[in-house]
N, CA, C and O atoms as a Maestro MAE file, in Angstrom:
{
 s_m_m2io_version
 :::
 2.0.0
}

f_m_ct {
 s_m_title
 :::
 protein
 m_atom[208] {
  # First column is atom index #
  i_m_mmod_type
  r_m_x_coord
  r_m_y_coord
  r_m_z_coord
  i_m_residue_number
  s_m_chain_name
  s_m_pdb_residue_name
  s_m_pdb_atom_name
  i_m_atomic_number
  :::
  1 25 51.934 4.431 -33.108 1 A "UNK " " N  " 7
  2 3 50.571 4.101 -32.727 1 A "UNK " " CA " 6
  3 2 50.486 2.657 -32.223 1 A "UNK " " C  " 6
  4 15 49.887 2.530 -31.155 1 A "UNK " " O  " 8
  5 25 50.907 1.688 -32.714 2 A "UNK " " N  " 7
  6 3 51.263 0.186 -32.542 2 A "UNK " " CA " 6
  7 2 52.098 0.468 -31.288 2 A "UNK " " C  " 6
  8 15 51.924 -0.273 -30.320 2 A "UNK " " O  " 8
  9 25 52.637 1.072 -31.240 3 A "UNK " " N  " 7
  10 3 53.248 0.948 -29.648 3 A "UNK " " CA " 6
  11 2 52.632 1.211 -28.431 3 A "UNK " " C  " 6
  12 15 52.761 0.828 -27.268 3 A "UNK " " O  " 8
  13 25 51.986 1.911 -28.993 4 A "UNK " " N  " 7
  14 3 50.892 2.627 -27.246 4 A "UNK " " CA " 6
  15 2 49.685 1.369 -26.942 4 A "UNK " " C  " 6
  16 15 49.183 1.122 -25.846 4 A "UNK " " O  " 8
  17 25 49.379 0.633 -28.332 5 A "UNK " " N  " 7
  18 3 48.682 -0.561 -27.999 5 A "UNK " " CA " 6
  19 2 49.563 -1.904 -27.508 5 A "UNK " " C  " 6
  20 15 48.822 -2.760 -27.025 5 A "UNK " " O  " 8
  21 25 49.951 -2.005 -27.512 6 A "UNK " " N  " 7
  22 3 51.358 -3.136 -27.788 6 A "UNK " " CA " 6
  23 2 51.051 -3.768 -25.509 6 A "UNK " " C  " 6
  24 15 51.564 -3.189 -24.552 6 A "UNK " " O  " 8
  25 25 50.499 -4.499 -25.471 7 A "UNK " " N  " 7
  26 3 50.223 -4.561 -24.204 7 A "UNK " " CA " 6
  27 2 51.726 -5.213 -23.163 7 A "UNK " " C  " 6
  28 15 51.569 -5.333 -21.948 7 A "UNK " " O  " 8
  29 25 52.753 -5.487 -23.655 8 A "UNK " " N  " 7
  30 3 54.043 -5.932 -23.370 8 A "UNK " " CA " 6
  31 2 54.869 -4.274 -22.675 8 A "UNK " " C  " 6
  32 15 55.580 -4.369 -21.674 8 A "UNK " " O  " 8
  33 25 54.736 -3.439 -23.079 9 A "UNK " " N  " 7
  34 3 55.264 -2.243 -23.834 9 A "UNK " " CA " 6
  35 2 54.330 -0.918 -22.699 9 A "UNK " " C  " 6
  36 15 54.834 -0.249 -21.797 9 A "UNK " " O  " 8
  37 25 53.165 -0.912 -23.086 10 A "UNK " " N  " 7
  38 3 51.928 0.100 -22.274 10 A "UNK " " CA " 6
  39 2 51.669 -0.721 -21.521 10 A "UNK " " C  " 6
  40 15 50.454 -0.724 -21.719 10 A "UNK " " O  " 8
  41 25 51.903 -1.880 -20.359 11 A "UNK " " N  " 7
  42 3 51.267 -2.495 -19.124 11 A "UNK " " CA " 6
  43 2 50.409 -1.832 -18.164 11 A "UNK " " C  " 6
  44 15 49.609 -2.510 -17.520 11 A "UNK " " O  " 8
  45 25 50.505 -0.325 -17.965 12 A "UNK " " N  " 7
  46 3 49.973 0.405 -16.800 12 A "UNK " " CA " 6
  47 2 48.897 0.957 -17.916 12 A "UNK " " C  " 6
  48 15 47.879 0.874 -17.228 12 A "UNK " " O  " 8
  49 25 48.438 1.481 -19.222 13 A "UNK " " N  " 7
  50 3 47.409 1.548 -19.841 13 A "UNK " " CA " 6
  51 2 46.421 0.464 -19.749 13 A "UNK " " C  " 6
  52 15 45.238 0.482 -19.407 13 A "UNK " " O  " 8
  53 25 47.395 -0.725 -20.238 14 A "UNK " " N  " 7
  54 3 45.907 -1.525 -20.293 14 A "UNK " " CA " 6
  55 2 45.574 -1.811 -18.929 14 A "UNK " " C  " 6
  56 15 44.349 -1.736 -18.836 14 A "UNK " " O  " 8
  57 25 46.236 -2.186 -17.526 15 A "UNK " " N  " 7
  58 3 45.601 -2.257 -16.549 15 A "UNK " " CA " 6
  59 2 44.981 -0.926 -16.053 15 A "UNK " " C  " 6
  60 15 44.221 -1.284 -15.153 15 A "UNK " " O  " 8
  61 25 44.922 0.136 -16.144 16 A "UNK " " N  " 7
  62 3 44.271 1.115 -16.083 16 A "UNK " " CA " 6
  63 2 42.847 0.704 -17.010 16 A "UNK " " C  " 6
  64 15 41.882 1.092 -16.352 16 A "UNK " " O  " 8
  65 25 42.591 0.340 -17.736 17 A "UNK " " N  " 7
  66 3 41.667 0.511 -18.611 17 A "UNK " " CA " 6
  67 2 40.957 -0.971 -18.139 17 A "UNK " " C  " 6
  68 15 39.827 -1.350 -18.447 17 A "UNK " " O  " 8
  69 25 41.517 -1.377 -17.669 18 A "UNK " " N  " 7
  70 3 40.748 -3.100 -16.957 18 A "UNK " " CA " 6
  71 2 40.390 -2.793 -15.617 18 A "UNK " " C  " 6
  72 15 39.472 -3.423 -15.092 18 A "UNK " " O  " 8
  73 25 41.099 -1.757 -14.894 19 A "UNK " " N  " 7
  74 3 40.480 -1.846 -13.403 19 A "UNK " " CA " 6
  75 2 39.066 -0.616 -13.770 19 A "UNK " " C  " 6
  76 15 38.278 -0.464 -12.836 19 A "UNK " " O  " 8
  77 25 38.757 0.300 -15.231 20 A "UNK " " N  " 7
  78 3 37.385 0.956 -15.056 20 A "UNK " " CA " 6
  79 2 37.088 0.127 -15.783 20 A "UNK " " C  " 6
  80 15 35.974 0.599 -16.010 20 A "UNK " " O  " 8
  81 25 37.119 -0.938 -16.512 21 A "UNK " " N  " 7
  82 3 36.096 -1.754 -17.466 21 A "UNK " " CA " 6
  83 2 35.675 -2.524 -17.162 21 A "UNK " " C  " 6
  84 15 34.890 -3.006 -17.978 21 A "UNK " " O  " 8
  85 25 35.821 -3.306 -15.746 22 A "UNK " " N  " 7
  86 3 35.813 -4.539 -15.552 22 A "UNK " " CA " 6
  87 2 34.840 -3.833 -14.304 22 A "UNK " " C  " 6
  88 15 33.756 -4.370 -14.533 22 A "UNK " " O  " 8
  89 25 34.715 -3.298 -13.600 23 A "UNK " " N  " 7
  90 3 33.624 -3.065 -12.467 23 A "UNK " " CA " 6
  91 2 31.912 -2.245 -13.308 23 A "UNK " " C  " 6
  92 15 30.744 -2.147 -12.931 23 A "UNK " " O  " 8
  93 25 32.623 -1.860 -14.457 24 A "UNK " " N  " 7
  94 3 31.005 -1.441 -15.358 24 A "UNK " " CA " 6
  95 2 30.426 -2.536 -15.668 24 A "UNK " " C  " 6
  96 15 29.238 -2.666 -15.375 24 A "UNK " " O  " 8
  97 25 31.132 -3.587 -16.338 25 A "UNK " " N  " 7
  98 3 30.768 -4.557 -17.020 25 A "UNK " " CA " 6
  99 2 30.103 -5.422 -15.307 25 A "UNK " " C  " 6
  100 15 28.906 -5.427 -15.024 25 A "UNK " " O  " 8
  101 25 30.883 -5.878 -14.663 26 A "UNK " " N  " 7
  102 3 30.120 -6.439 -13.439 26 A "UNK " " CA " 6
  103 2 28.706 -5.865 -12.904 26 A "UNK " " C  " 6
  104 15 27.957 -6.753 -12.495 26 A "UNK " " O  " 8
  105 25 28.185 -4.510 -12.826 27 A "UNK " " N  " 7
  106 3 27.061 -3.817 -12.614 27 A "UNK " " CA " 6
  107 2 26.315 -3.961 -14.150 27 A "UNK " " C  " 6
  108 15 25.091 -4.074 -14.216 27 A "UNK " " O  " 8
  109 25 27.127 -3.946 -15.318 28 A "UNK " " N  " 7
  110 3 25.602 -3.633 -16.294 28 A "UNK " " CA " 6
  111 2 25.235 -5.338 -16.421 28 A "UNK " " C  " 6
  112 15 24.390 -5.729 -17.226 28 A "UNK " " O  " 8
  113 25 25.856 -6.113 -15.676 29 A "UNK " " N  " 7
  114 3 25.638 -7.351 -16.300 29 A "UNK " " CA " 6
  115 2 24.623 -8.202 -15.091 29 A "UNK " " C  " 6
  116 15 24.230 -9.341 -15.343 29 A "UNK " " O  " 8
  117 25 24.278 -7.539 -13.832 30 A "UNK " " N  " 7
  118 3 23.564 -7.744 -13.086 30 A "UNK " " CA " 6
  119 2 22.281 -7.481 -13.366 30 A "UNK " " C  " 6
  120 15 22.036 -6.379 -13.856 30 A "UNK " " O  " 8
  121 25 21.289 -8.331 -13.145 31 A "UNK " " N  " 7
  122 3 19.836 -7.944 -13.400 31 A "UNK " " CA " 6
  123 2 19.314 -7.868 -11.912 31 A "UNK " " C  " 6
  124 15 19.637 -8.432 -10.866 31 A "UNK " " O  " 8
  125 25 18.388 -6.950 -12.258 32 A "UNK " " N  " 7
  126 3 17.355 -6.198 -11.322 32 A "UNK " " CA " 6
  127 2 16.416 -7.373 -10.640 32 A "UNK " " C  " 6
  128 15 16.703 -8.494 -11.061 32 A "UNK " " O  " 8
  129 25 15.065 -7.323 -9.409 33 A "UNK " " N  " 7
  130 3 14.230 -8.347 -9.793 33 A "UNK " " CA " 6
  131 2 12.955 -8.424 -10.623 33 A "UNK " " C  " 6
  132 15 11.940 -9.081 -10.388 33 A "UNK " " O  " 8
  133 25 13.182 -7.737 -11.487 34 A "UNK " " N  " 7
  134 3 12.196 -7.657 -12.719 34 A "UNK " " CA " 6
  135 2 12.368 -8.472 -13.549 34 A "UNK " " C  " 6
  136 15 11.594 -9.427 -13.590 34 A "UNK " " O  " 8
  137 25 13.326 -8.378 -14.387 35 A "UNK " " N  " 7
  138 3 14.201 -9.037 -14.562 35 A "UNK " " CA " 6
  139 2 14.198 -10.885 -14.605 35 A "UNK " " C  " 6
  140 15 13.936 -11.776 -15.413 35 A "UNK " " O  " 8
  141 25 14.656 -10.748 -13.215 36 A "UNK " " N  " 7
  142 3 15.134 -12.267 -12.605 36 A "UNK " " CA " 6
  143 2 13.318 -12.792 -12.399 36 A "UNK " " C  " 6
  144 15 13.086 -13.964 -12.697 36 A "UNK " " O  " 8
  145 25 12.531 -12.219 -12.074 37 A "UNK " " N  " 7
  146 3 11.175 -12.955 -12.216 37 A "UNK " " CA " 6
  147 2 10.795 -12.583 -13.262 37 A "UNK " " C  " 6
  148 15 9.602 -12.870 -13.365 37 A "UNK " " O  " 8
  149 25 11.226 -12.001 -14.271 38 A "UNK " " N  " 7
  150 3 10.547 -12.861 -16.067 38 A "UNK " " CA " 6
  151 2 10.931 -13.894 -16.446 38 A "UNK " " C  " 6
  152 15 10.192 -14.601 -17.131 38 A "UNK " " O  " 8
  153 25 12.899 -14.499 -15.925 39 A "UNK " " N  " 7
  154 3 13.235 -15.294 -16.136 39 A "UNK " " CA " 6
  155 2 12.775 -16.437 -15.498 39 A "UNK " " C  " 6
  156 15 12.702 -17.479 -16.150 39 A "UNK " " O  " 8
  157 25 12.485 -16.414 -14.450 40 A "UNK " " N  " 7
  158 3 11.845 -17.452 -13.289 40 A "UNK " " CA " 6
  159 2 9.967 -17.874 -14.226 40 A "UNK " " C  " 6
  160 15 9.505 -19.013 -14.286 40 A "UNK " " O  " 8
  161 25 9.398 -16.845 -14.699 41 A "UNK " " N  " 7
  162 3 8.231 -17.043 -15.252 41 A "UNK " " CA " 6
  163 2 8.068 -17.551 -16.401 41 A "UNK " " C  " 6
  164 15 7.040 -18.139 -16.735 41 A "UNK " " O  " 8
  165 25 9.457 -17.308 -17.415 42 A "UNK " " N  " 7
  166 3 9.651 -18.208 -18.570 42 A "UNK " " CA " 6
  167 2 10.096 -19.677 -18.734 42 A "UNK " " C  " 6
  168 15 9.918 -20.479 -19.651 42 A "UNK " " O  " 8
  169 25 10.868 -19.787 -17.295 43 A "UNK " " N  " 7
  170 3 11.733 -21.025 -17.434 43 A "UNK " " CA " 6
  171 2 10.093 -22.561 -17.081 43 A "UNK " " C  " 6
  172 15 9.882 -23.736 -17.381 43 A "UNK " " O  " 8
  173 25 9.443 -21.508 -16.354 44 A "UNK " " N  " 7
  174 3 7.644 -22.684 -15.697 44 A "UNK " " CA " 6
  175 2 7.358 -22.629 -16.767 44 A "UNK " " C  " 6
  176 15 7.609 -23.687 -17.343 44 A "UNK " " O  " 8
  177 25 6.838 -21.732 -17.514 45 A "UNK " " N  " 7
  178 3 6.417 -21.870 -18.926 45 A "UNK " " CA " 6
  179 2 6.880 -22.930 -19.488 45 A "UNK " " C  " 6
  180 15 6.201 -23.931 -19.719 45 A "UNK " " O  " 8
  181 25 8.290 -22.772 -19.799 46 A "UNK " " N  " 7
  182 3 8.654 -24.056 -20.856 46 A "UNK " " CA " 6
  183 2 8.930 -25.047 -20.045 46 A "UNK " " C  " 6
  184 15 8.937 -26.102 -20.680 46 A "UNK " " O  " 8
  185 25 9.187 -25.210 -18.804 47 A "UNK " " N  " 7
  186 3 8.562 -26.352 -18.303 47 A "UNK " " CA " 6
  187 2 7.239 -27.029 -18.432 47 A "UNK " " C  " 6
  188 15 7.122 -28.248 -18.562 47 A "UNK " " O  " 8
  189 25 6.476 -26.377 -18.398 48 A "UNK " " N  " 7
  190 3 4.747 -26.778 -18.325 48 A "UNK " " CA " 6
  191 2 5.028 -27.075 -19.784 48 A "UNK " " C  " 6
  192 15 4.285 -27.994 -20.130 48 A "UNK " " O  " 8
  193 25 5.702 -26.720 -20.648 49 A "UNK " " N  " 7
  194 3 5.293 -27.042 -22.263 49 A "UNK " " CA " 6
  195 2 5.651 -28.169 -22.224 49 A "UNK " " C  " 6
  196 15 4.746 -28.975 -22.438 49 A "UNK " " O  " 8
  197 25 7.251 -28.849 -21.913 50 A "UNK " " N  " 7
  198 3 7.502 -29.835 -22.182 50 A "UNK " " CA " 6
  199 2 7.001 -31.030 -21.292 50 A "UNK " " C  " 6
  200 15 7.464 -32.146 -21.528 50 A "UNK " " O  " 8
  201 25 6.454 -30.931 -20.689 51 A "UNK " " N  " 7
  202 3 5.460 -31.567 -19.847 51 A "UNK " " CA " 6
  203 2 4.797 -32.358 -20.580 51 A "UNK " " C  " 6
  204 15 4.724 -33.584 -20.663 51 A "UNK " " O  " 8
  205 25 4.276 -31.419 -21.152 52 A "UNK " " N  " 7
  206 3 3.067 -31.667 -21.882 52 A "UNK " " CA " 6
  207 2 2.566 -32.715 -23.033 52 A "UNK " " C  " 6
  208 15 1.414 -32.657 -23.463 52 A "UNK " " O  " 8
  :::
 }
 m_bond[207] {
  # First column is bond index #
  i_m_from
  i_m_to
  i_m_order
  :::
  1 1 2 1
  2 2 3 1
  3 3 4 2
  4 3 5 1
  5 5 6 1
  6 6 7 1
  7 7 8 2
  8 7 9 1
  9 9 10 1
  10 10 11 1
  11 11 12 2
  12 11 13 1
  13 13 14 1
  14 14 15 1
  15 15 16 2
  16 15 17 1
  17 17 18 1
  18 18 19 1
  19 19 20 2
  20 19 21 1
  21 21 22 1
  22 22 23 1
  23 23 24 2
  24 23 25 1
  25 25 26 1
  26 26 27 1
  27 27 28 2
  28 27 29 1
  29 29 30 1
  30 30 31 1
  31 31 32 2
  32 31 33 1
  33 33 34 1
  34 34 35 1
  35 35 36 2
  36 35 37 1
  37 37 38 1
  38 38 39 1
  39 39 40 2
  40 39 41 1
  41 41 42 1
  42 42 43 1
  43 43 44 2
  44 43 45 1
  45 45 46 1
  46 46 47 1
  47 47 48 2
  48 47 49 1
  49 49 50 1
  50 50 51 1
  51 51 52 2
  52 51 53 1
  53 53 54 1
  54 54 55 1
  55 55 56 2
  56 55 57 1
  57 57 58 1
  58 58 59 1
  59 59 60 2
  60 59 61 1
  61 61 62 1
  62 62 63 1
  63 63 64 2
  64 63 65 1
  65 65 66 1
  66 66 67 1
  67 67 68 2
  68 67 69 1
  69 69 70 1
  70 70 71 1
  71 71 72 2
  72 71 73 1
  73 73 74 1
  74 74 75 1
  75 75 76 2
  76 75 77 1
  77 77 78 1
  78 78 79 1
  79 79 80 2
  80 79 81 1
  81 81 82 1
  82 82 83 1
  83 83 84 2
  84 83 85 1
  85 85 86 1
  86 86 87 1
  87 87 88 2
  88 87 89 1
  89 89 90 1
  90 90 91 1
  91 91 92 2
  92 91 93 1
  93 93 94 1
  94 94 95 1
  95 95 96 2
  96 95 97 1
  97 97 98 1
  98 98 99 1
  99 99 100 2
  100 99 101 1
  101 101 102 1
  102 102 103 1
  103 103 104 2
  104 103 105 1
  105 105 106 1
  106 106 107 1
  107 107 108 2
  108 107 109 1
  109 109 110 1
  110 110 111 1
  111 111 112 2
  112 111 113 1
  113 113 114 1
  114 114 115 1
  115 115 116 2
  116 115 117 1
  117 117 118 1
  118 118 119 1
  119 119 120 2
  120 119 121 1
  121 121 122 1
  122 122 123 1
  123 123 124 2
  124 123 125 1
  125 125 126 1
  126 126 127 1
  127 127 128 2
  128 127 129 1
  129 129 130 1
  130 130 131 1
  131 131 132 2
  132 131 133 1
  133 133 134 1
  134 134 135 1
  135 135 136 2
  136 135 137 1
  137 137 138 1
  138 138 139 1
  139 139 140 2
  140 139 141 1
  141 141 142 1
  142 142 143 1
  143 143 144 2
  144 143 145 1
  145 145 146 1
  146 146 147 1
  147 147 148 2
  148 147 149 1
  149 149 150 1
  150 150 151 1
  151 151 152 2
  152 151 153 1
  153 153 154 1
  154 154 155 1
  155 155 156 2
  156 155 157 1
  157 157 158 1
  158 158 159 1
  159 159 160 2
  160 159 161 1
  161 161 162 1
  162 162 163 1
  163 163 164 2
  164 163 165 1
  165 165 166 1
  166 166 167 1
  167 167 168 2
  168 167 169 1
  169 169 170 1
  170 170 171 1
  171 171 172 2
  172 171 173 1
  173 173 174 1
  174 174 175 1
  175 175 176 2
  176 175 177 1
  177 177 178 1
  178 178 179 1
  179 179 180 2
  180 179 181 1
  181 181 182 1
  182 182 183 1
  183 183 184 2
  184 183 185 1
  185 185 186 1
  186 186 187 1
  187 187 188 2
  188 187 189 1
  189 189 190 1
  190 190 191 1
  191 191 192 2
  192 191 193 1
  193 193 194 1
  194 194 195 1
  195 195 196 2
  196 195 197 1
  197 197 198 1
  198 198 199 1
  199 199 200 2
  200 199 201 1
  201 201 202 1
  202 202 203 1
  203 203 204 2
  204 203 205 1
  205 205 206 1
  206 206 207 1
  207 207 208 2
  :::
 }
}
């Protein structure tokens, strides 16, 4: 079992498993513009606070 993980040993597993993990993670980690203008509407907010 330690061997099939063993990344020296399984090289074509774990790059198999990095070329589908790594393009999900790039899309779920993108925000929408819903999103990106709550962040844009929070960041004036606490601007205007510390303003203040």
């Amino acid at each position: 079992m330690l061997y099939e993980l063993n990344p020296l040993k399984n090289w074509r597993g774990w790059l198999v498993a990095l070329i589908l993990i790594i393009p999900f993670a790039i899309i779920c980690t993108l925000d929408g513009p819903k999103e990106q203008a709550a962040y844009a509407e929070a960041a004036k907010k606490i601007q205007m606070e510390r303003g203040r």
